[in-house]
ROKE-499121 format. One record per residue (C-alpha): z, x, y; residue in three letters. Coordinates in steps of 0.2 Angstrom, whole numbers, padded with zeros to 4 digits, always signed. Each point is the difference from the previous one (the first is absolute). Layout:
BEGIN
ZXYala ...
REM end
This chain:
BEGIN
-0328-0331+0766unk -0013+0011+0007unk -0011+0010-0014unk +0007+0015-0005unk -0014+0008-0003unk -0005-0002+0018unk -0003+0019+0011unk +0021-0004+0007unk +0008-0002-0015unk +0016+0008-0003unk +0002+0000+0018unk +0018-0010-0001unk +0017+0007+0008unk +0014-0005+0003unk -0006-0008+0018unk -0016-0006-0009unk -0005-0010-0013unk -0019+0002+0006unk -0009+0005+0014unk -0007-0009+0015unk -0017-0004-0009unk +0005-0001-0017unk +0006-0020+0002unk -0014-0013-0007unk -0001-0017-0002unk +0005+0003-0020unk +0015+0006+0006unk +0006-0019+0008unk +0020-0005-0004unk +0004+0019-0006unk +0015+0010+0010unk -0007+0016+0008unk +0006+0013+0013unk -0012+0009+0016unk +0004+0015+0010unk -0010+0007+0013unk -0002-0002+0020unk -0001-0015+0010unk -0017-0002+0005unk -0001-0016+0009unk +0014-0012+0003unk +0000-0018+0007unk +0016-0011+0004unk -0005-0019-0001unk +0019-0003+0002unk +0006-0006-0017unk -0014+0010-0010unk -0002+0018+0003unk -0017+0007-0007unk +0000+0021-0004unk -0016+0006-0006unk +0008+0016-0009unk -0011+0014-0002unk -0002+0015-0011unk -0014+0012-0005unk -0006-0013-0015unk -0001-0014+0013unk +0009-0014+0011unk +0009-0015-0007unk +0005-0015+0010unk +0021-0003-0002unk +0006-0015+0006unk +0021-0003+0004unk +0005-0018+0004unk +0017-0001+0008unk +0003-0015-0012unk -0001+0007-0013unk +0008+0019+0003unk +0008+0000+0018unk +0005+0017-0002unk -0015+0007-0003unk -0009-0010+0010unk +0012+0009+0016unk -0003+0018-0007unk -0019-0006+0001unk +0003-0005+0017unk +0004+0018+0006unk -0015+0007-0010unk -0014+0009+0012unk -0017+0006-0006unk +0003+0019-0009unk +0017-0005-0005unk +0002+0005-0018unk +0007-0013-0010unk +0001-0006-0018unk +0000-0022-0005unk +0004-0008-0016unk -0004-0017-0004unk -0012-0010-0011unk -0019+0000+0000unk -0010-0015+0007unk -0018-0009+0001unk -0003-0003+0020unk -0002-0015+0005unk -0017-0007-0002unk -0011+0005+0015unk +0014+0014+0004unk -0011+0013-0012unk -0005+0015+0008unk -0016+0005-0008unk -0001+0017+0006unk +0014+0006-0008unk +0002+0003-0018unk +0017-0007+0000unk -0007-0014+0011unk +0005-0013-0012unk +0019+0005+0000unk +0015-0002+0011unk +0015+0009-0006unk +0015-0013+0005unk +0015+0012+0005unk +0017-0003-0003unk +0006+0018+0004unk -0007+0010+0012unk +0009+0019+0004unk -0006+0011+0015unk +0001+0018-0007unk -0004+0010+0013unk -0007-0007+0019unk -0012+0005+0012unk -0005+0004+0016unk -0014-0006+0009unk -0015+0008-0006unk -0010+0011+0011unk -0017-0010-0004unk -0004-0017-0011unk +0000+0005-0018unk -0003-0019-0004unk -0016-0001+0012unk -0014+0006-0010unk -0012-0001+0014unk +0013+0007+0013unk -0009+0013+0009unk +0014+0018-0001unk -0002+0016+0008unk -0002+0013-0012unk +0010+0013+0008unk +0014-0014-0004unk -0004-0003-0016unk +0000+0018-0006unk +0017+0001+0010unk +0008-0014-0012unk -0011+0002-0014unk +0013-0006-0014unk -0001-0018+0009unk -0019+0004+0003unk +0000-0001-0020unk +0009-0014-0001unk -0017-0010+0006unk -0007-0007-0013unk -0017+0007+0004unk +0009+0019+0000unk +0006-0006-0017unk -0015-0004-0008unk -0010+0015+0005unk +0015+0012-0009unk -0002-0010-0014unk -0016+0001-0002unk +0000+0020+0002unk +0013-0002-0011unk -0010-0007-0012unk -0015+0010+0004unk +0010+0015-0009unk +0005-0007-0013unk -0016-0004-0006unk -0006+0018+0004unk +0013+0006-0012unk -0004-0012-0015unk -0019+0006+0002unk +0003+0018+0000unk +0014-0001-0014unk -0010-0010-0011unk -0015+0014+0003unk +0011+0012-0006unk +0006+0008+0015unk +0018+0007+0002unk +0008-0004+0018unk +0007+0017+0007unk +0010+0004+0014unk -0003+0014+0011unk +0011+0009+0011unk -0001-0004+0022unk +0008+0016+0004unk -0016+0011-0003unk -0008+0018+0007unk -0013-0005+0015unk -0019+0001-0005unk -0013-0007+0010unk -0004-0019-0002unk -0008-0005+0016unk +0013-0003+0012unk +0019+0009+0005unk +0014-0001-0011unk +0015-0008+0001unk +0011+0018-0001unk +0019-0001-0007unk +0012+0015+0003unk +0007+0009-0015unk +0021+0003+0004unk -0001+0011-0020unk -0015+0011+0007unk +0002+0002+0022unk -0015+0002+0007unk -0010-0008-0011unk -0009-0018-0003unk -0003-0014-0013unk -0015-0011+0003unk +0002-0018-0004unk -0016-0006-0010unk -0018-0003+0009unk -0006-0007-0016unk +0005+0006-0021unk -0014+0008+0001unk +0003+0019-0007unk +0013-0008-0008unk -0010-0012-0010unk -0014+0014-0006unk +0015+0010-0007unk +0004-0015-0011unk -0015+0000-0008unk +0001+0018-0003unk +0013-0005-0009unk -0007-0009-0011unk +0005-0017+0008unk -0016-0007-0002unk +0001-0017+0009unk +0014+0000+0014unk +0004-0013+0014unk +0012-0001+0013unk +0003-0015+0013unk +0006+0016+0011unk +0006+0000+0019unk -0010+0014+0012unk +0004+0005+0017unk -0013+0005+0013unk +0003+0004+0019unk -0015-0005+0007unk -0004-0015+0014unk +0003-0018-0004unk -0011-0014+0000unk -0003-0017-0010unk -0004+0009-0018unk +0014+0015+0003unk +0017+0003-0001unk +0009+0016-0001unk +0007-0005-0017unk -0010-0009-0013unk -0001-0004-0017unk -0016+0003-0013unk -0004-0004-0014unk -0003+0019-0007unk -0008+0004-0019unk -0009+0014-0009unk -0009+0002-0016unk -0007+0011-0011unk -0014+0004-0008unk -0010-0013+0010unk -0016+0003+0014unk -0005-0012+0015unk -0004-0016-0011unk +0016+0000-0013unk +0011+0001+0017unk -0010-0011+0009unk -0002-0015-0011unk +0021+0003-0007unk +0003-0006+0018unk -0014-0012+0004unk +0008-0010-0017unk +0018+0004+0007unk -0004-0007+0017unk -0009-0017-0007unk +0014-0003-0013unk +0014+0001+0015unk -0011-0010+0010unk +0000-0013-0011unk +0019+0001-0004unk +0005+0002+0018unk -0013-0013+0009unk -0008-0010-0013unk -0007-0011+0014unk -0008+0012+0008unk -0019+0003-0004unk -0006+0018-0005unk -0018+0002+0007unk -0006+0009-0015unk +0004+0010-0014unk -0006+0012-0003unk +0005+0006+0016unk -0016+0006+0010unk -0002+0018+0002unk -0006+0011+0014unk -0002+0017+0003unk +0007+0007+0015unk -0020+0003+0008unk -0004-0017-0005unk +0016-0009+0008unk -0006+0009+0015unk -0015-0005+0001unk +0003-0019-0005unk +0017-0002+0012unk +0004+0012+0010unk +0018+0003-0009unk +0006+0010-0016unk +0011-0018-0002unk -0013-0013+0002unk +0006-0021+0001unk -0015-0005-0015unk +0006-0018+0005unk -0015-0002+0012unk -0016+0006+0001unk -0005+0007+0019unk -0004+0018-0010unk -0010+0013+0012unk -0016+0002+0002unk -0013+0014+0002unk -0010-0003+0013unk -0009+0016+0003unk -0013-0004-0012unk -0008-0014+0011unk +0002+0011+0015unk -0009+0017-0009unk -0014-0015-0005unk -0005-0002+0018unk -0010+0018+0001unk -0012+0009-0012unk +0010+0014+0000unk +0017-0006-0006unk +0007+0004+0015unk +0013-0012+0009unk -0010-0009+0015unk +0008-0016+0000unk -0001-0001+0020unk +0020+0003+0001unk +0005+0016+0004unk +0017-0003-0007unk -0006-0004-0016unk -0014+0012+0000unk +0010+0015+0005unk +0013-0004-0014unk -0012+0002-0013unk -0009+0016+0008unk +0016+0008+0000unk +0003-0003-0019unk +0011-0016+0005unk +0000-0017-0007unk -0003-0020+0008unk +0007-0011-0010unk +0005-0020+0001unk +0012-0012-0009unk -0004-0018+0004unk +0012-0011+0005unk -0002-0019-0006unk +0002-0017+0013unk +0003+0014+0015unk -0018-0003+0008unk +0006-0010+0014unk +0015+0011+0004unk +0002+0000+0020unk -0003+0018+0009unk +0019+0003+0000unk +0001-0001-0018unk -0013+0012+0001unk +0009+0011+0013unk +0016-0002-0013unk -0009+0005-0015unk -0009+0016+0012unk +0019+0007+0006unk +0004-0001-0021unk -0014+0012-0004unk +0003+0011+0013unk +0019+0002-0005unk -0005+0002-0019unk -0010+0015+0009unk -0020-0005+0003unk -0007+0002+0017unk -0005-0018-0001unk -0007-0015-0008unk -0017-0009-0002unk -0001-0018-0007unk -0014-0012-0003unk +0002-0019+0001unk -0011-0010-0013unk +0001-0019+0008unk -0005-0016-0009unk -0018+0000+0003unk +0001+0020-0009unk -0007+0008+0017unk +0014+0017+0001unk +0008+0001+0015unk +0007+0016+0010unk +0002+0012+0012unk -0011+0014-0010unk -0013-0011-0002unk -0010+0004+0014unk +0003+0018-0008unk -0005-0004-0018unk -0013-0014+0007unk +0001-0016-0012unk -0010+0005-0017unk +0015+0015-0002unk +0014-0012+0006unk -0005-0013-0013unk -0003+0013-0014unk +0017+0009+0002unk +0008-0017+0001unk -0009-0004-0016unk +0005+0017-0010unk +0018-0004+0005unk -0003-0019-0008unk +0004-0006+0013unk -0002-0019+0003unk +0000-0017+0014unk +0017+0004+0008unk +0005+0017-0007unk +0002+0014+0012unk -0005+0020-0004unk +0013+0013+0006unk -0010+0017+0000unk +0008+0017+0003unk -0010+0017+0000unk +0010+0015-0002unk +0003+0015-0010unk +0002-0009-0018unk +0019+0003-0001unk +0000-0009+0017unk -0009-0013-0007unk +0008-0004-0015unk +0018-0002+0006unk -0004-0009+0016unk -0010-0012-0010unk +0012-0001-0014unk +0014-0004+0011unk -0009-0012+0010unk -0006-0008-0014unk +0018-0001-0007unk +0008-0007+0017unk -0014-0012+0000unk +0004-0005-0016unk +0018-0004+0001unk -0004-0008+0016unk -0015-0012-0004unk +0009-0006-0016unk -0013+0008-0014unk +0011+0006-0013unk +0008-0012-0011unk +0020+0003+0000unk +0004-0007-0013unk -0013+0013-0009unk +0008+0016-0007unk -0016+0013+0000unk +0004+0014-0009unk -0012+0014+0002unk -0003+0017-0007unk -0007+0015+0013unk -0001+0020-0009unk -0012+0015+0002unk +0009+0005+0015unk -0005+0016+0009unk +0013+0013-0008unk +0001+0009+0016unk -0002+0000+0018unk -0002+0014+0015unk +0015+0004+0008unk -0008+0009+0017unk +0017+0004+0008unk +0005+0010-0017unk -0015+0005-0006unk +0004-0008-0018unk -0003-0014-0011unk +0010-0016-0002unk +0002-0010-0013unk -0006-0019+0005unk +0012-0006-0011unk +0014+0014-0007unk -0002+0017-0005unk +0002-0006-0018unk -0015-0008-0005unk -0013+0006-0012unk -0020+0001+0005unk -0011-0009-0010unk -0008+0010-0014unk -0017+0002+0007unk +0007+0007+0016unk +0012+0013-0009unk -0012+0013+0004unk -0001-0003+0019unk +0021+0005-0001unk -0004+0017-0008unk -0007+0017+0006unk -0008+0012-0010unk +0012+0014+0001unk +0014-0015-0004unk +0007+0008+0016unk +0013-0010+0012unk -0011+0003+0013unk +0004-0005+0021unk -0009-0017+0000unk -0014-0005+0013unk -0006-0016+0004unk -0016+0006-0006unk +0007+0000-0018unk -0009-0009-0012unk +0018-0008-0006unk -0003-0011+0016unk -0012-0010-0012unk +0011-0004-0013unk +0007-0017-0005unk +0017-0005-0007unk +0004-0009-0015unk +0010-0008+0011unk +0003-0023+0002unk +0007-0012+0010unk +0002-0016-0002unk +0000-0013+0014unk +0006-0016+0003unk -0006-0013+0013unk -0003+0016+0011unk +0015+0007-0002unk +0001+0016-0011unk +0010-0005-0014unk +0003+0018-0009unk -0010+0015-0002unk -0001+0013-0014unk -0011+0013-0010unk -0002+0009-0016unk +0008+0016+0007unk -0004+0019-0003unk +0006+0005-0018unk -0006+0016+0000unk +0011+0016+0009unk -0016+0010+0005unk -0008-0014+0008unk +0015-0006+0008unk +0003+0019+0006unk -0017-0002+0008unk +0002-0018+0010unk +0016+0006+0006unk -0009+0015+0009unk -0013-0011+0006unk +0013-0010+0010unk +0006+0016+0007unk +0013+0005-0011unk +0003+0018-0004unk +0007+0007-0018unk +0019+0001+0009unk +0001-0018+0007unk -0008-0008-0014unk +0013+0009-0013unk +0015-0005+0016unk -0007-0020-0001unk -0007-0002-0018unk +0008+0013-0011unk +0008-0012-0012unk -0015-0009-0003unk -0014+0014-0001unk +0013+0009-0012unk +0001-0015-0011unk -0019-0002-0001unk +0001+0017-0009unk +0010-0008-0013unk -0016-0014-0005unk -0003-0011+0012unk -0007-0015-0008unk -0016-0010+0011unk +0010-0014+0009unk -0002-0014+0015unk +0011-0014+0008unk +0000-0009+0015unk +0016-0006+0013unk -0003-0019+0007unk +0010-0005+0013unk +0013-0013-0005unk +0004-0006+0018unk -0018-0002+0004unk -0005-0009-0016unk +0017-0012+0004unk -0009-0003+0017unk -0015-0004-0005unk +0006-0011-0014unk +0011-0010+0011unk -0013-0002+0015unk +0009+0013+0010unk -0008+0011+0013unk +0015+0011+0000unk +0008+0008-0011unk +0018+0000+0008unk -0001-0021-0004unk +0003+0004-0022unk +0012+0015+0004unk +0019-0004+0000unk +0005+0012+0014unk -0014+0009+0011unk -0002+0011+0013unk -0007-0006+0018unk -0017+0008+0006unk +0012+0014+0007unk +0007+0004-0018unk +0017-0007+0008unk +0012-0008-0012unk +0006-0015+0013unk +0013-0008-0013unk +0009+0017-0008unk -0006+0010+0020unk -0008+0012-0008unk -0005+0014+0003unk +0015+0005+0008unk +0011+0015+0008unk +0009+0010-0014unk +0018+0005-0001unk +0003+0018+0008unk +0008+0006-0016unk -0016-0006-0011unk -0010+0012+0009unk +0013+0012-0001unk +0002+0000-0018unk -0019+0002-0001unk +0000+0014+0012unk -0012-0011+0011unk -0003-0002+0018unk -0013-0011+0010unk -0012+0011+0012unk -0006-0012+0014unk +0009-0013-0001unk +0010-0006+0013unk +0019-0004-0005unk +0003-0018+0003unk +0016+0001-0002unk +0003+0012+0014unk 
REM end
């Protein structure tokens, strides 16, 4: 019989006594009973071959009308998606007849009876066609046979797997999983709230959850200490690959910790569930690299760099201020001269083997830049013989040309993409060309998994149209020791903050951790302290009233002792993306929304019932009636 100890054990019904890849060669001359659907079935007249299949695998069942007529007619009627369940006795194939590819490959299951359940209709796409190409919009429409294939399959068992491993790390580190409540009071996360109407209290709202994150700080005021959560959020905002508008996170807190106990807690959490989830895949280094947010900037134009490949930027403005006694830019091209006159940067990422790439590739990557926001793009072309190559040349004249090309190491074959901008302009058009060019050219390994570290963030940044700070991150998190002082004002007013407030300068204990470019999580040692968080709340434009309407609970309980605490969310959808070689998340979700946020299977959202509103005392304003 099949081992016991084996990850289906225990899995016998009365339709089964195994499943569909439970069945080895051991298991030869023993009786056994499958259920599952028909994924394949072929009628050689007086043997009928079924491959049964069911989430643990497939298994070959063979009925020969000699041996069992009358199941070999109720085979007969069998289509693909019928569900059915087979008894009979366990066989070696024939010799030559093995199917190597399956681990059941050895096997046949002879049947003697054969019972049809429950049939089927003709399914609206191949679920037995791995390669079959399938509209999306149709398989988000019939997403419970979408899951059937067993790509869909393995993917929600890996996520499936993936949590369970979160929670054996954080309950063997002495963390206590809590729940926290999805009908919560609106505060200000970083995008709209989901809104839910109150029938007890008319008039007013619930909101459901951005993230835990009040929620969670109060827990540790409580003297939780270490809390995590694998906790659903909701956030109404535009969709994309990396987005939905309901999510799950991997949420924890801890106390009594600063920037280094949280972050190295979560860098040994994420290695030991790699390893447990994806033990083939390679980590690119642990420790984890670290960068601060200027230096990830500087190096890859992307507060989420890909360290799976090199092509890092390049300062080229040192070679240019090199051409004249001065200092000054006179490079010969005004572009780049004028950039770096106006307090601008040029800068360069080279790209490896592209040397030779024809004029439209050129024009291509050019129309890139633009739309990432430069005015245009210079490049150099370093052939074979190491003579550079390029419109600007004539500009730059040859001894400047090969220089820069040098400083951007280049080499025979490699071409220099340049941009000269404002440095903000620089950076992400540079970053993001680097990162299309990456995926596109093949330089990052994907079977790699390069986790990364990226904190000192900026704490705030100038909002012009409201004349206030904003938090680069959330209003929550805590400025790092040596910047405490750039918060405060002698008086300890709240005063009406300027953009010339020296607060602008401050940096946030405040990490994120990245994944193959993706960010995986972010988090910060937060603001413990009620003065101080008094203060950053003004800064962001909040007077006494509001603050006390959106944070009451939590600047009351900070008077009670608030103990120094940190934690970080990580996406789980993203990391079950990532871990599975997904470049969407909707591919490791059981049921998600379309781009639109549309529920195709369920046709949600949808109109509601008259007296639902009515018993909410609520009326749409705007919106047409479609029911006339």
């Amino acid at each position: 019989m099949s081992d016991p100890t084996s990850p289906v054990a225990g899995l016998a019904t009365p339709y089964r006594t195994h499943t569909c890849g439970a069945l080895r060669a051991s298991d030869a001359g023993s009786p056994a009973r499958l259920a599952g659907w028909v994924h394949r079935r072929r009628d050689h007249g007086q043997l009928i071959f079924i491959d049964l299949r069911d989430r643990h695998g497939l298994t070959q069942v063979v009925i020969d009308a000699t041996d069992s007529p009358e199941a070999h007619e109720i085979a007969s009627r069998a289509r693909s998606e019928f569900v059915v369940t087979v008894a009979g006795e366990v066989a070696r194939r024939l010799p030559g007849t093995e199917n190597p590819r399956l681990p059941t490959g050895e096997i046949e299951l002879r049947a003697t009876e054969v019972t049809v359940l429950n049939e089927a209709k003709t399914p609206p796409f191949y679920i037995n066609d791995p390669d079959a190409p399938i509209d999306e919009t149709l398989r988000l429409k019939y997403r419970y046979l979408d899951i059937r294939r067993e790509a869909m399959q393995r993917r929600l068992e890996l996520r499936s797997r993936l949590v369970q491993a979160i929670r054996e790390v954080h309950h063997a580190s002495g963390f206590v999983e809590v729940e926290t409540p999805n009908l919560i009071k609106s505060t200000p996360e970083g995008a709209r709230d989901f809104i839910v109407p109150s029938r007890l209290q008319p008039g007013e709202v619930y909101a459901l959850p951005q993230s835990p994150q009040q929620l969670k700080q109060l827990l540790m005021v409580a003297g939780v200490d270490r809390y995590f959560q694998i906790a659903r959020c909701f956030r109404d905002e535009d969709l994309r690959g990396d987005r939905q508008p309901e999510f799950t996170q991997l949420d924890l807190e801890m106390s009594f910790v600063d920037e280094a106990t949280v972050m190295d807690f979560v860098e040994r959490m994420a290695i030991e569930v790699s390893r447990a989830v994806v033990p083939e895949r390679t980590l690119l280094a642990t420790p984890f690299q670290r960068f601060t947010y200027h230096e990830a900037m500087e190096r890859f134009g992307s507060d989420k760099p890909d360290v799976r490949f090199a092509m890092e930027l390049v300062d080229l403005a040192p070679e240019i201020r090199g051409t004249a006694a001065d200092g000054a830019p006179a490079s010969g091209f005004r572009v780049f001269d004028e950039a770096l006159a106006g307090g601008g940067r040029v800068k360069a990422i080279t790209v490896p083997g592209l040397g030779d790439a024809p004029r439209s590739r050129i024009d291509e990557l050019t129309e890139a830049a633009k739309r990432f926001g430069a005015r245009g793009l210079a490049h150099l072309s370093v052939e074979a013989s190491g003579s550079v190559k390029g419109p600007i040349v004539k500009f730059l004249g040859e001894d400047l040309a090969e220089r820069l090309a040098a400083r951007a190491g280049a080499k025979p074959g490699d071409l220099v993409l340049i941009v000269a901008d404002s440095s903000a302009v620089t950076n992400d058009v540079l970053g993001r060309l680097r990162a299309e060019l990456g995926t596109q050219l093949g330089l990052a390994d994907p079977d790699v998994l390069a986790y990364a570290w990226v904190h000192r963030f900026p704490m705030y940044q100038w909002d012009v149209e409201n004349g206030r700070w904003d938090a680069t991150h959330n209003p929550f998190s805590g400025v790092l020791p040596e910047d405490e002082v750039l918060l405060t004002t002698t008086s300890g007013d709240l005063a009406q903050p300027t953009p010339d407030d020296p607060a602008g300068r401050a940096r946030a204990m405040q990490y994120d951790i990245v994944l193959n470019g993706w960010e995986l999580g972010g988090g910060s040692v937060r603001i413990w302290r009620h003065d101080l968080l008094e203060r950053s709340f003004a800064l962001q434009g909040y007077s006494r009233e509001r603050m006390q309407n959106m944070f009451g609970a939590m600047l009351e309980a900070f008077e009670y002792g608030a103990p120094p605490h940190g934690g970080i969310a990580l996406g789980i959808d993203r990391w079950a993306a990532l871990l599975a070689y997904q470049v969407n998340i909707r591919e490791v979700m059981a049921f998600p929304k379309t781009q639109s946020g549309s529920d195709l299977m369920l046709d949600a959202p949808s109109e509601p019932d008259p007296a639902q509103l009515a018993e909410l005392g609520l009326q749409f304003v705007g919106v047409p009636n479609r029911t006339g």
